[in-house]
py3Dmol code that shows the C-alpha trace and the ligand (Angstrom):
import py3Dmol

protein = """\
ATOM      1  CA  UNK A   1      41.968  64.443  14.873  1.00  0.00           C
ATOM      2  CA  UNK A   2      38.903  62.883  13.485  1.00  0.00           C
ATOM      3  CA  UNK A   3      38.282  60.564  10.826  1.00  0.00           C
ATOM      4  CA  UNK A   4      34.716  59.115  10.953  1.00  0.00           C
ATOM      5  CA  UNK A   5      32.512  57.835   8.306  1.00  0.00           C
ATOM      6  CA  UNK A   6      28.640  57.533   9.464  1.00  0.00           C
ATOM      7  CA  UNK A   7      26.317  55.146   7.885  1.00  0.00           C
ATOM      8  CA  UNK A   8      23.176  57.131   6.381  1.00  0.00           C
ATOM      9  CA  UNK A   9      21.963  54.582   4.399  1.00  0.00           C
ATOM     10  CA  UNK A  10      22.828  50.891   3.226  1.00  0.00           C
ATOM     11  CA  UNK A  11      20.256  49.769   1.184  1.00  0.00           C
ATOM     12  CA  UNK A  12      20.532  49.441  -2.837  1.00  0.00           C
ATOM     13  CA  UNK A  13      17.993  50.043  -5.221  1.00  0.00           C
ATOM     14  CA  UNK A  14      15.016  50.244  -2.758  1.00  0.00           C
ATOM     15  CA  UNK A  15      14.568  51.338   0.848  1.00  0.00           C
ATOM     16  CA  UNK A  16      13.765  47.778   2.934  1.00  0.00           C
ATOM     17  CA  UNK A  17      13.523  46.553   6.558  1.00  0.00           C
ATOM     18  CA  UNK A  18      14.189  50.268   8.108  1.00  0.00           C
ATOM     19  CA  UNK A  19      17.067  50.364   5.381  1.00  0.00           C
ATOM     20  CA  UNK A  20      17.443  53.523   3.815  1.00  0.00           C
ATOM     21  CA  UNK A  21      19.407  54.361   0.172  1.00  0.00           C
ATOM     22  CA  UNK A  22      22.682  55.062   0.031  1.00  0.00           C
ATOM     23  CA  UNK A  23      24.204  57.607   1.532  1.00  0.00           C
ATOM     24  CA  UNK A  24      27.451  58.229   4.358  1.00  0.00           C
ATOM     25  CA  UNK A  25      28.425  61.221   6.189  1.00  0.00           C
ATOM     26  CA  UNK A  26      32.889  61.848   5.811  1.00  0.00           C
ATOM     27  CA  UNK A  27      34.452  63.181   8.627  1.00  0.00           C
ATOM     28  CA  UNK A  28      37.937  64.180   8.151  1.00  0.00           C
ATOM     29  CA  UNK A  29      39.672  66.552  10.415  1.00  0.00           C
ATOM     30  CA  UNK A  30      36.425  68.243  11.879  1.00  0.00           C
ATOM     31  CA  UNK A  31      35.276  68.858   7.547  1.00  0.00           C
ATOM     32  CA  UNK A  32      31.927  67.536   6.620  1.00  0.00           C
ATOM     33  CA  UNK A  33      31.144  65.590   3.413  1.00  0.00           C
ATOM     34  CA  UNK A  34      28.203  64.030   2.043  1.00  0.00           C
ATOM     35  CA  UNK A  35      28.876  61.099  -0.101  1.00  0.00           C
ATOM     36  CA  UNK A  36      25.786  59.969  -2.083  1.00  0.00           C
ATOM     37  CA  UNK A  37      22.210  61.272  -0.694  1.00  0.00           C
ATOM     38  CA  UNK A  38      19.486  58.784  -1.479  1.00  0.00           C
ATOM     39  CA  UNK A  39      16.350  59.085  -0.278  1.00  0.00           C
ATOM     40  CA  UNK A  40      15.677  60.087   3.272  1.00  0.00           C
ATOM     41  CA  UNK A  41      19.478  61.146   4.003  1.00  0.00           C
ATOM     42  CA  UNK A  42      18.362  64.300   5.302  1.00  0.00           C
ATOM     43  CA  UNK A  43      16.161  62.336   8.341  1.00  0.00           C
ATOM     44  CA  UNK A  44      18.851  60.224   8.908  1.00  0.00           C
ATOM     45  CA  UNK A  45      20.861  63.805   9.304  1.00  0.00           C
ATOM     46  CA  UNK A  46      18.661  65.091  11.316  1.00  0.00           C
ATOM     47  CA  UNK A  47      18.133  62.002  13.223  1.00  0.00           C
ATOM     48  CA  UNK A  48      21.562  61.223  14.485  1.00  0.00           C
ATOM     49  CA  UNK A  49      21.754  65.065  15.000  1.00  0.00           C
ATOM     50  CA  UNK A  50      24.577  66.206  12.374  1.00  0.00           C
ATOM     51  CA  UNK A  51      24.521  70.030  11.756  1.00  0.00           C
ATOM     52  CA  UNK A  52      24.102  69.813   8.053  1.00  0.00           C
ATOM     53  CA  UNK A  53      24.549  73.017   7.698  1.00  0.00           C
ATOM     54  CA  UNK A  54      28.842  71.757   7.981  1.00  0.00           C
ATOM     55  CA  UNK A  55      28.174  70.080   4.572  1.00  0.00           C
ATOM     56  CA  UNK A  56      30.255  72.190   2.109  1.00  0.00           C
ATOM     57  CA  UNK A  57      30.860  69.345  -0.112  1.00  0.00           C
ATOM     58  CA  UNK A  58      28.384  66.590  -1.779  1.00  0.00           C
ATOM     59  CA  UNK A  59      30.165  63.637  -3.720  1.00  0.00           C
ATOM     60  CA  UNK A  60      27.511  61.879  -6.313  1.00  0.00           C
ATOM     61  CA  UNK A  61      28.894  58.448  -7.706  1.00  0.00           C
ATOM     62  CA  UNK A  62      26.533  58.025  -9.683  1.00  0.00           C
ATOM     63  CA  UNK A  63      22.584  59.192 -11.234  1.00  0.00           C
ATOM     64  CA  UNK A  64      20.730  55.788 -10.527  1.00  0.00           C
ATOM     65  CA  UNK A  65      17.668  57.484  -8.302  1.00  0.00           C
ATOM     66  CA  UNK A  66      19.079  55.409  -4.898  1.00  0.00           C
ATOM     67  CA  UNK A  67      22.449  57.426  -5.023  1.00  0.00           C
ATOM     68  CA  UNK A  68      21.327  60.691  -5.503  1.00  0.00           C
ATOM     69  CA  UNK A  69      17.244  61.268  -4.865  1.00  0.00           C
ATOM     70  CA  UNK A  70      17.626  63.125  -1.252  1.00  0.00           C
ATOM     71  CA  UNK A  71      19.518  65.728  -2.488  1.00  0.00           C
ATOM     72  CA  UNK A  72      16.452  68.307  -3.594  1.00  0.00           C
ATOM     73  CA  UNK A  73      15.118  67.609  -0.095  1.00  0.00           C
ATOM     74  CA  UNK A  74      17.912  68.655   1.565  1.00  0.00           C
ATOM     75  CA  UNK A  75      18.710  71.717  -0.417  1.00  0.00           C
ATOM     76  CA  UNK A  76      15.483  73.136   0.023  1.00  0.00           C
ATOM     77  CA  UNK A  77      15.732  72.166   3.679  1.00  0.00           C
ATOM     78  CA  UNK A  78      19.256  74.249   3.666  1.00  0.00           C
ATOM     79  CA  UNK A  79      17.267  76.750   1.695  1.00  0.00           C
ATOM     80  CA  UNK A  80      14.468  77.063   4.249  1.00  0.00           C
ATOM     81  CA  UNK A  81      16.949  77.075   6.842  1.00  0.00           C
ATOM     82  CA  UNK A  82      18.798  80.073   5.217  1.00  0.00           C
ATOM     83  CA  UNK A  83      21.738  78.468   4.562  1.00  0.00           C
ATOM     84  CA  UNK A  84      24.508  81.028   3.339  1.00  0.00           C
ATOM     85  CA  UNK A  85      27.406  78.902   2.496  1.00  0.00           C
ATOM     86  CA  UNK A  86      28.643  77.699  -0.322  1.00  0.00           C
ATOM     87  CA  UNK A  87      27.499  74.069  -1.477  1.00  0.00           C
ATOM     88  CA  UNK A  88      29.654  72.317  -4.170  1.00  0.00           C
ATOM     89  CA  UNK A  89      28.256  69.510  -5.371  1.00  0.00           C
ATOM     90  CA  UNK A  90      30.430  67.079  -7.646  1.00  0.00           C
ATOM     91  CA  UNK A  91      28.624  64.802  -9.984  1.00  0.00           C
ATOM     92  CA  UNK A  92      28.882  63.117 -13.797  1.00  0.00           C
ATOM     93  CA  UNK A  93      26.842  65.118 -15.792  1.00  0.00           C
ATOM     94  CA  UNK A  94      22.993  65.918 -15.678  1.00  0.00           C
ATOM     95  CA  UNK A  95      22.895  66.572 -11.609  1.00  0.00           C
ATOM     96  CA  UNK A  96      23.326  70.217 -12.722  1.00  0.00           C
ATOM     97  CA  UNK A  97      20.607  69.889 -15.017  1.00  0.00           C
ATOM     98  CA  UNK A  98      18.116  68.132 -12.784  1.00  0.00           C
ATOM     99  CA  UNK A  99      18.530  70.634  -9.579  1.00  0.00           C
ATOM    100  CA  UNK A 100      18.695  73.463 -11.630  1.00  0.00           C
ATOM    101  CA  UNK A 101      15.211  72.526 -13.619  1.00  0.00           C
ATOM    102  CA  UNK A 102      13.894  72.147  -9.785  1.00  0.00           C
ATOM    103  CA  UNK A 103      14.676  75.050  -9.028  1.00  0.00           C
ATOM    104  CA  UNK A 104      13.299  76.629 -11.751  1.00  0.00           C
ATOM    105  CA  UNK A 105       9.584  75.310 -11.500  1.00  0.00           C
ATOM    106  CA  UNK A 106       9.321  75.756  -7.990  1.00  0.00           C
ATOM    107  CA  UNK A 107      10.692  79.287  -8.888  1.00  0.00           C
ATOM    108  CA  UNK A 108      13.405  78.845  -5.738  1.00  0.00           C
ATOM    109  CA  UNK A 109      15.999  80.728  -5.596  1.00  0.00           C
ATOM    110  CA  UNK A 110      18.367  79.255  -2.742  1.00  0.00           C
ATOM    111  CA  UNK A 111      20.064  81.584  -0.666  1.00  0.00           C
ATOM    112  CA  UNK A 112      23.170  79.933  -0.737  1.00  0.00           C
ATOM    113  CA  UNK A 113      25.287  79.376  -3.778  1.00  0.00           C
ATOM    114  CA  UNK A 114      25.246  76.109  -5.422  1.00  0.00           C
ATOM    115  CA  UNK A 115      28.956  75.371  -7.154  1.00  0.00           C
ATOM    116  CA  UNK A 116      28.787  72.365  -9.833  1.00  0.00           C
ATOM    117  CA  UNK A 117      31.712  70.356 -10.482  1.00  0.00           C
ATOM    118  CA  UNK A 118      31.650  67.614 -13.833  1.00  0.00           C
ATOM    119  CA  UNK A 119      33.465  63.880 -12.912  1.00  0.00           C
ATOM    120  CA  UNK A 120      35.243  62.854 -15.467  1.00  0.00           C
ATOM    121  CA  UNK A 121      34.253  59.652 -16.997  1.00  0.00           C
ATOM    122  CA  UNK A 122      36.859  57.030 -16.708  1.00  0.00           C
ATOM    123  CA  UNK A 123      39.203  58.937 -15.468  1.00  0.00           C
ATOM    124  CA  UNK A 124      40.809  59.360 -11.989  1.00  0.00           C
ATOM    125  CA  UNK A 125      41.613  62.798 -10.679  1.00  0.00           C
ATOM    126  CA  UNK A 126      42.006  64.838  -7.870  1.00  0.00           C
ATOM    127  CA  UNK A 127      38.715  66.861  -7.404  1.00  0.00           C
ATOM    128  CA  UNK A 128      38.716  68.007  -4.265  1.00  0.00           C
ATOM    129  CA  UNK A 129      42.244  69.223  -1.899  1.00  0.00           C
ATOM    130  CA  UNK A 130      43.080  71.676   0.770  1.00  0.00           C
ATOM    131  CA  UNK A 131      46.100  71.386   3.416  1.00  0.00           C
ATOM    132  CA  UNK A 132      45.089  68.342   5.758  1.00  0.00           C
ATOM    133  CA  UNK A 133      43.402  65.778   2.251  1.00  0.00           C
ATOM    134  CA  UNK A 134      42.702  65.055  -1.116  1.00  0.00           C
ATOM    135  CA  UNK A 135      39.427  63.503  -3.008  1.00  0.00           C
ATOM    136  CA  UNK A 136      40.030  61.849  -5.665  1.00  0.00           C
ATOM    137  CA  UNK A 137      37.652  59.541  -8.028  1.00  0.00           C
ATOM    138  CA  UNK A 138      38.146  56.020  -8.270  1.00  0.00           C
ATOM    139  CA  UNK A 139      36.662  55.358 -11.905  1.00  0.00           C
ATOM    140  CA  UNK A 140      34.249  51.922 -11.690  1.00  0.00           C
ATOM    141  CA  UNK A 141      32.262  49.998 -13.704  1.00  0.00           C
ATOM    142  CA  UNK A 142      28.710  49.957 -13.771  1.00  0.00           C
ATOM    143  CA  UNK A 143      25.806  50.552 -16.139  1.00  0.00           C
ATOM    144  CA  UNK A 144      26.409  54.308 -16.316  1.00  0.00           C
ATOM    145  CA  UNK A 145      29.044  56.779 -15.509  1.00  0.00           C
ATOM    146  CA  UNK A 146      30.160  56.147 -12.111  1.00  0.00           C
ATOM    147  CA  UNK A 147      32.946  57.094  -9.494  1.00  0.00           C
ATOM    148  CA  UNK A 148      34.343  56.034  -6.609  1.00  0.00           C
ATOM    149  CA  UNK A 149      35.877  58.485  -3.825  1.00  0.00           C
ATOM    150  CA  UNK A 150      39.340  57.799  -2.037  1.00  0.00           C
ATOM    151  CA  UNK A 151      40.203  60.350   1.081  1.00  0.00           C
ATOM    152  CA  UNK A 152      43.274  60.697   1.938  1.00  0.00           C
ATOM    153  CA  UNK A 153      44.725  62.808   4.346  1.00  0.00           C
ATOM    154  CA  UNK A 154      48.381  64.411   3.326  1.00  0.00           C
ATOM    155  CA  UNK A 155      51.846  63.531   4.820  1.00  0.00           C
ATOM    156  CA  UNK A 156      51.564  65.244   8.651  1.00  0.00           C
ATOM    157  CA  UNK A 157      54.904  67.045  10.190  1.00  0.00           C
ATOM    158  CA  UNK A 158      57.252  65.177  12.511  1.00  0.00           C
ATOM    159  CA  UNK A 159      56.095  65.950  16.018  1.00  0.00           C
ATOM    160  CA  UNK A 160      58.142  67.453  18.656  1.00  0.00           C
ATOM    161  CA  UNK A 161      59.462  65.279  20.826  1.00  0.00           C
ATOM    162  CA  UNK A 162      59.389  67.495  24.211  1.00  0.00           C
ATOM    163  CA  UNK A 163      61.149  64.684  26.398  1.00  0.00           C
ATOM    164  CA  UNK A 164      64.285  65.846  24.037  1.00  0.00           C
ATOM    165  CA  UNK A 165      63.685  69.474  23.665  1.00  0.00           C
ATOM    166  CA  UNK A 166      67.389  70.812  25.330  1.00  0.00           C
ATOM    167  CA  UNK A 167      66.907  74.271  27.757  1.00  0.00           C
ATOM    168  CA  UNK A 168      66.788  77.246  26.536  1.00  0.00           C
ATOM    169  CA  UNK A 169      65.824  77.472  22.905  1.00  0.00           C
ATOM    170  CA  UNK A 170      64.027  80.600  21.372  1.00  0.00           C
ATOM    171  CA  UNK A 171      60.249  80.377  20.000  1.00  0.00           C
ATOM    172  CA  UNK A 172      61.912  80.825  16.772  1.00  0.00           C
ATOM    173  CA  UNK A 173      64.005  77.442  17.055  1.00  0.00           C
ATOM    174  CA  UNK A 174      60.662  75.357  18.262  1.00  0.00           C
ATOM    175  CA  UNK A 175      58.317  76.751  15.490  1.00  0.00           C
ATOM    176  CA  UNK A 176      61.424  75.884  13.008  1.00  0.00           C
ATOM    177  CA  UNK A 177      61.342  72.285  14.235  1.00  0.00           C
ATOM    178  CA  UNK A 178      57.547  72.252  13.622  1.00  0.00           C
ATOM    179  CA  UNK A 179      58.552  72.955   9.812  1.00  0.00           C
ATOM    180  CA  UNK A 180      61.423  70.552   9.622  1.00  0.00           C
ATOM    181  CA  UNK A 181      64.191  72.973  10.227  1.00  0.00           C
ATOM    182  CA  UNK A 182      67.190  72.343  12.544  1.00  0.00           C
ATOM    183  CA  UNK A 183      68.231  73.994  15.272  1.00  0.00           C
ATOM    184  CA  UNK A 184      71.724  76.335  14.200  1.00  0.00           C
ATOM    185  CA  UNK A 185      73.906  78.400  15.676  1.00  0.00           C
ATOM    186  CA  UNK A 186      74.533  81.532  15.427  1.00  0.00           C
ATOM    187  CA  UNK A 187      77.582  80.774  12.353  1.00  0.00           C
ATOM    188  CA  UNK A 188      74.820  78.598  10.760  1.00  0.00           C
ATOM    189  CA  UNK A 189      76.278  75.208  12.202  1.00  0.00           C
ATOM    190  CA  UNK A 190      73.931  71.974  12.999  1.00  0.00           C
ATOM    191  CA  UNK A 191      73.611  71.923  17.055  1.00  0.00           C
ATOM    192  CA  UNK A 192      70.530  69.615  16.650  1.00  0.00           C
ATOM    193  CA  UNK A 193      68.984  67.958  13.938  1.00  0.00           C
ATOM    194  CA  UNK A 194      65.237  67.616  13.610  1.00  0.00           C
ATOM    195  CA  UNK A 195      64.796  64.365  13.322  1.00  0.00           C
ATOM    196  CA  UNK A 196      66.831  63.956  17.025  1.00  0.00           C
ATOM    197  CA  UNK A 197      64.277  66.396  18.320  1.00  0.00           C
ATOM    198  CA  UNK A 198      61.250  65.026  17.111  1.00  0.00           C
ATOM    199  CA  UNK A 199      59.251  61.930  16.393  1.00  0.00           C
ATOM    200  CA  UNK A 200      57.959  60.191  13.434  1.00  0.00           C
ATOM    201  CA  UNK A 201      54.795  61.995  11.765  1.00  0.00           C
ATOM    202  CA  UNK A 202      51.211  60.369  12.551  1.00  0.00           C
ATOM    203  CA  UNK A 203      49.966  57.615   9.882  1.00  0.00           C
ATOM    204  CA  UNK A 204      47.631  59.321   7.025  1.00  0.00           C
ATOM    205  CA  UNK A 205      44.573  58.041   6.780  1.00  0.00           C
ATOM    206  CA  UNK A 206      42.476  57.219   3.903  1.00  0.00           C
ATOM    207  CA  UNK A 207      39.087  55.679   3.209  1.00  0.00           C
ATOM    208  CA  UNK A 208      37.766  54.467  -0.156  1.00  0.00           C
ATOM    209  CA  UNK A 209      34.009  54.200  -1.294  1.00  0.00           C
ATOM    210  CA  UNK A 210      33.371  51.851  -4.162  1.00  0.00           C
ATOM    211  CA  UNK A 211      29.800  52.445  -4.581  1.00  0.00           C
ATOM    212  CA  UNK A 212      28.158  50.607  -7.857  1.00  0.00           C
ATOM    213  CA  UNK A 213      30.444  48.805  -9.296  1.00  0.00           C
ATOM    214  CA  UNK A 214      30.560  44.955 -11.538  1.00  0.00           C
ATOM    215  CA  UNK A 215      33.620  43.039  -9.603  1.00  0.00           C
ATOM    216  CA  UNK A 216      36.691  44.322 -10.955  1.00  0.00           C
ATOM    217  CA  UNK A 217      39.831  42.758  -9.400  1.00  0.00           C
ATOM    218  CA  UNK A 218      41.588  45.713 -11.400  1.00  0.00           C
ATOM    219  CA  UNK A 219      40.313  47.766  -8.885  1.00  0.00           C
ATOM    220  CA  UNK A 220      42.522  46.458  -5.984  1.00  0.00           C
ATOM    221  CA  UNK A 221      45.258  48.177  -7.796  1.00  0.00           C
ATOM    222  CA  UNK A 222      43.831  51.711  -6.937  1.00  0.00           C
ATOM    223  CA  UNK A 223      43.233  50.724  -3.319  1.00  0.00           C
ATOM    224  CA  UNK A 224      45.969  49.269  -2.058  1.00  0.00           C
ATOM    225  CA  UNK A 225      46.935  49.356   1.761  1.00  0.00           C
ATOM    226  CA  UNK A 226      44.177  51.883   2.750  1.00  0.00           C
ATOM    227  CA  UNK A 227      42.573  51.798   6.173  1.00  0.00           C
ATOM    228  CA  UNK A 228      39.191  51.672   5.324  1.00  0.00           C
ATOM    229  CA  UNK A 229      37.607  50.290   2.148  1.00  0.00           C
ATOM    230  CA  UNK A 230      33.642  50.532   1.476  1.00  0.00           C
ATOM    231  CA  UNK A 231      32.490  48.138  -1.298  1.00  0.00           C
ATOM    232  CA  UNK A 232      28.689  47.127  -2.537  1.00  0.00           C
ATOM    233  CA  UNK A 233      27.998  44.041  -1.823  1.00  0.00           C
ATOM    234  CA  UNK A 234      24.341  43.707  -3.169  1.00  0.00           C
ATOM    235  CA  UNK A 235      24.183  39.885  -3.725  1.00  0.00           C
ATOM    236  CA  UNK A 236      25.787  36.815  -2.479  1.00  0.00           C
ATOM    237  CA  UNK A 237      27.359  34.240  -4.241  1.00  0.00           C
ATOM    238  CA  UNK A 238      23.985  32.007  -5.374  1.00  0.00           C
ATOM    239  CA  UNK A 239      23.275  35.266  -7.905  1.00  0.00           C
ATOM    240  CA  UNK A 240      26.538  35.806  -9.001  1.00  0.00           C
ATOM    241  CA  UNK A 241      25.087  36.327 -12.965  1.00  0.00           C
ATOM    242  CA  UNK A 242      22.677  38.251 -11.817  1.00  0.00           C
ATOM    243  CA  UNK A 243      25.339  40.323 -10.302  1.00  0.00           C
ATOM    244  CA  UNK A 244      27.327  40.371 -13.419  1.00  0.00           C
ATOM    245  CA  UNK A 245      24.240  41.271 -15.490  1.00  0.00           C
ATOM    246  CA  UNK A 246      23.517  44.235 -13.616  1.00  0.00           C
ATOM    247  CA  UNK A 247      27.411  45.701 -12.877  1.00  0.00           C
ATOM    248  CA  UNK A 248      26.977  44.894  -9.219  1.00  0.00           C
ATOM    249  CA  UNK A 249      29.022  42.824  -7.032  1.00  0.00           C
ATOM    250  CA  UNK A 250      28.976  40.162  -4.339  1.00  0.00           C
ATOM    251  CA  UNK A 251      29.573  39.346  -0.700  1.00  0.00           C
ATOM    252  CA  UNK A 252      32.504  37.130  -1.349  1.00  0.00           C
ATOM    253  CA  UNK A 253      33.583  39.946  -4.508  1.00  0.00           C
ATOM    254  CA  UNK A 254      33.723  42.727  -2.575  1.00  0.00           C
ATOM    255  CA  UNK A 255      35.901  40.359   0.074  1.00  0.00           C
ATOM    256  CA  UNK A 256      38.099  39.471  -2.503  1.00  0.00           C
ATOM    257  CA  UNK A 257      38.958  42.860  -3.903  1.00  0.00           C
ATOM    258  CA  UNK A 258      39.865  44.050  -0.275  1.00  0.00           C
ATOM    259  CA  UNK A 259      42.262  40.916   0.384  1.00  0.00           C
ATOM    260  CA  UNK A 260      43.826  41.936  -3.174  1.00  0.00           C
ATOM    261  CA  UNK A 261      44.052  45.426  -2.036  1.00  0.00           C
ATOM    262  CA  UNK A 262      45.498  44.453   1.414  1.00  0.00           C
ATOM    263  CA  UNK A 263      43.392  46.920   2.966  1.00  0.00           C
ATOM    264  CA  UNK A 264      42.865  47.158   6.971  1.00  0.00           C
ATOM    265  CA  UNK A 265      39.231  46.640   6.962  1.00  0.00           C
ATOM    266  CA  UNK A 266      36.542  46.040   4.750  1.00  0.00           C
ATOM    267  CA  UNK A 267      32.721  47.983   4.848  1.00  0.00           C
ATOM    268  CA  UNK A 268      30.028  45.846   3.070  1.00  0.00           C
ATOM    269  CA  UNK A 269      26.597  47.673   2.080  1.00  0.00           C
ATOM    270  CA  UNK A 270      23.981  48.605  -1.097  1.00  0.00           C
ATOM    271  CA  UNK A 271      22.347  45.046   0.243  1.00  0.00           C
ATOM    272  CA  UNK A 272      19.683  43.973  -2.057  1.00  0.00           C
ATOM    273  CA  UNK A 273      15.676  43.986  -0.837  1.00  0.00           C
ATOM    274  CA  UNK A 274      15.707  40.277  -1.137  1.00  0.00           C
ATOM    275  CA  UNK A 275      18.033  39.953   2.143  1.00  0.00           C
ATOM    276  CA  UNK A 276      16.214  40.389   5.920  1.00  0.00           C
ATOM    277  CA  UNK A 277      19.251  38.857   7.785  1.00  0.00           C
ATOM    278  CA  UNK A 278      22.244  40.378   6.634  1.00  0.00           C
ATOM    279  CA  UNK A 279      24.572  37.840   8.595  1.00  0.00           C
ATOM    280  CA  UNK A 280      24.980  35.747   5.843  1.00  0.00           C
ATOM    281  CA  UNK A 281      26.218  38.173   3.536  1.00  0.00           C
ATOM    282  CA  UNK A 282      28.404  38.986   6.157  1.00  0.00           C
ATOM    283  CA  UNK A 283      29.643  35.374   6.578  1.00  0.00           C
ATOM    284  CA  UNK A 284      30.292  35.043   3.120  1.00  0.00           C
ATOM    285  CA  UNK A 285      32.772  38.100   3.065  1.00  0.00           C
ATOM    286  CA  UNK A 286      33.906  36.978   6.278  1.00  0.00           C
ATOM    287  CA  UNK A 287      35.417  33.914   5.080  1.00  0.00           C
ATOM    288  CA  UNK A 288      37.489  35.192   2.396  1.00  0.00           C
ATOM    289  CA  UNK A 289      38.381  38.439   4.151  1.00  0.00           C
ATOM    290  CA  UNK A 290      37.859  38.275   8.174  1.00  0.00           C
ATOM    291  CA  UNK A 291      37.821  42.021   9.595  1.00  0.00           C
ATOM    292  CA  UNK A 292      34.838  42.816   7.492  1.00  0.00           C
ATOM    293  CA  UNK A 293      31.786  44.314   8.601  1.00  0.00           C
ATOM    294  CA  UNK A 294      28.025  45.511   7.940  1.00  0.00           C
ATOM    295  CA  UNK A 295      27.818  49.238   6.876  1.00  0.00           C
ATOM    296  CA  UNK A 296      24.504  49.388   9.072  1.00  0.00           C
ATOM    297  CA  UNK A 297      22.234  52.927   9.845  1.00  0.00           C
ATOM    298  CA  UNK A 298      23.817  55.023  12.654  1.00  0.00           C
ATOM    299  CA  UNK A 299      27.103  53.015  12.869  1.00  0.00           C
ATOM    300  CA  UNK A 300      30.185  55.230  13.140  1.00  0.00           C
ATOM    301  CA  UNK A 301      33.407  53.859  11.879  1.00  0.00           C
ATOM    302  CA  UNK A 302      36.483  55.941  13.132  1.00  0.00           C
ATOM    303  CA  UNK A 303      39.801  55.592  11.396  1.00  0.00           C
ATOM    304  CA  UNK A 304      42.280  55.954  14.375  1.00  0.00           C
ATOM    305  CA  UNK A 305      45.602  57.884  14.189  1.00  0.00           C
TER     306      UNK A 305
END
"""
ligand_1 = """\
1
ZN
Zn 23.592 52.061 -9.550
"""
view = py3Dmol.view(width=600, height=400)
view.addModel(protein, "pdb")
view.setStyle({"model": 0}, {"cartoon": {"style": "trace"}})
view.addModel(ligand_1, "xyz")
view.setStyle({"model": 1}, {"stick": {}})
view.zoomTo()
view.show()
């Protein structure tokens, strides 16, 4: 069962050296969602071939212009190409505002519905569930309202174990394993237990995507143990104020919250204009927190089971 996360865009604040503005495609269990949309997402889509069309769900962190500026594009674009679904798109407020003033000059009426959903500021919730994963926010710190997102798939069944299954039992029996049930006879009495006939559930995944955000060792609290953790990294050490000053982080920050947070492995991206050569913001992460890695255009990073 998938769980992929495709790089859109990496860059932060500006597009630079084929870099585009944030933005990541979320696969989870064959569901589609868009998490940020700068500028140019919908090439990158269209690019690397995605059916955008899948996209039922659009997570904004946050309203700076590099987070959030391809998303008229591509809802005309779903528009044009008569699009029916719903699209829910979850943002702090003003998004609503913005697309719906859009809309209303260019006198567009999309085919498709367009559902709004208001973050709460500061808060962490639950915003988005169905049976195989939650969203939830991940409340950060930056120079306006802004969210994190943490997916996380739920608690999977045991799994039958079919080097154990005995002869002979009904359809009835093996679909009641499947739900955790034993297998009784006819008075009611245990003749098998589940757990004898069946094997420990597959792990639940989860990625996290810390998108703007001033370093906050706090955070590490809210992340710990996940597989997969994105975090900005859009300076390196040498600018640390400067980070500070503008409620971003650094190379060897980010690195640090994802030791803190024990997490598996660590995404680095939103790299400032001023870097070409990425590989020593990668070095710097790299030697506080080894299994780090670039969040680079077109890369696929696949959470295994
Ligand atoms: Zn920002």
């Amino acid at each position: 069962m998938s769980f992929k996360i495709t790089i859109l865009g990496s860059s932060g604040a500006l597009p630079a050296y084929g870099r585009f503005t944030t933005a990541q495609l979320v696969e989870v269990q064959s569901r589609y969602f868009l998490v940020d949309c700068g500028e140019g997402a919908q090439m990158q889509l269209m690019r690397l071939q995605v059916n955008f069309h899948r996209i039922n769900h659009v997570f904004i962190s946050h309203l700076h212009g590099d987070h959030y500026l391809g998303l008229m594009g591509l809802i005309f674009t779903m528009h044009l190409q008569r699009r029916v679904n719903d699209l829910h798109i979850y943002s702090h407020r003003g998004l609503d505002e913005i697309i719906t003033t859009h809309l209303r000059y260019s006198r567009s009426a999309p085919n498709f519905k367009i559902i709004f959903h208001l973050l709460e500021k500061g808060v962490r919730e639950i915003i988005f569930e169905d049976d195989a994963l939650t969203v939830e926010t991940i409340p950060l710190s930056h120079r306006i309202r802004c969210s994190g997102f943490l997916f996380k798939e739920k608690l999977k069944p045991r799994r039958i174990d079919k080097t154990k299954l005995p002869p002979g039992l009904l359809i009835q029996q093996i679909a009641g394993l499947n739900h955790g049930h034993d297998i009784r006879d006819e008075d009611g009495a245990i003749l098998y237990t589940n757990d004898s006939l069946t094997l420990e559930p597959r792990k639940s995944r989860s990625y996290a995507y810390c998108s703007d955000t001033v370093f906050d060792e706090g955070l590490a609290a809210q992340l710990r143990d996940i597989d997969l953790l994105y975090h900005e990294a859009t300076f390196m050490t040498d600018e640390e104020l400067k980070a500070r000053d503008t409620y971003h982080s650094t190379a060897r920050q980010a690195a640090t919250v994802a030791k803190l947070a024990n997490v598996n492995k660590l995404l680095l991206g939103h790299f400032s204009a001023r870097y070409k050569d990425l590989t020593p913001v990668l070095e710097e992460a790299k030697s506080i927190f080894n299994n780090s890695e670039l969040a680079i255009e077109g890369q696929e990073f696949i959470i295994q089971e």
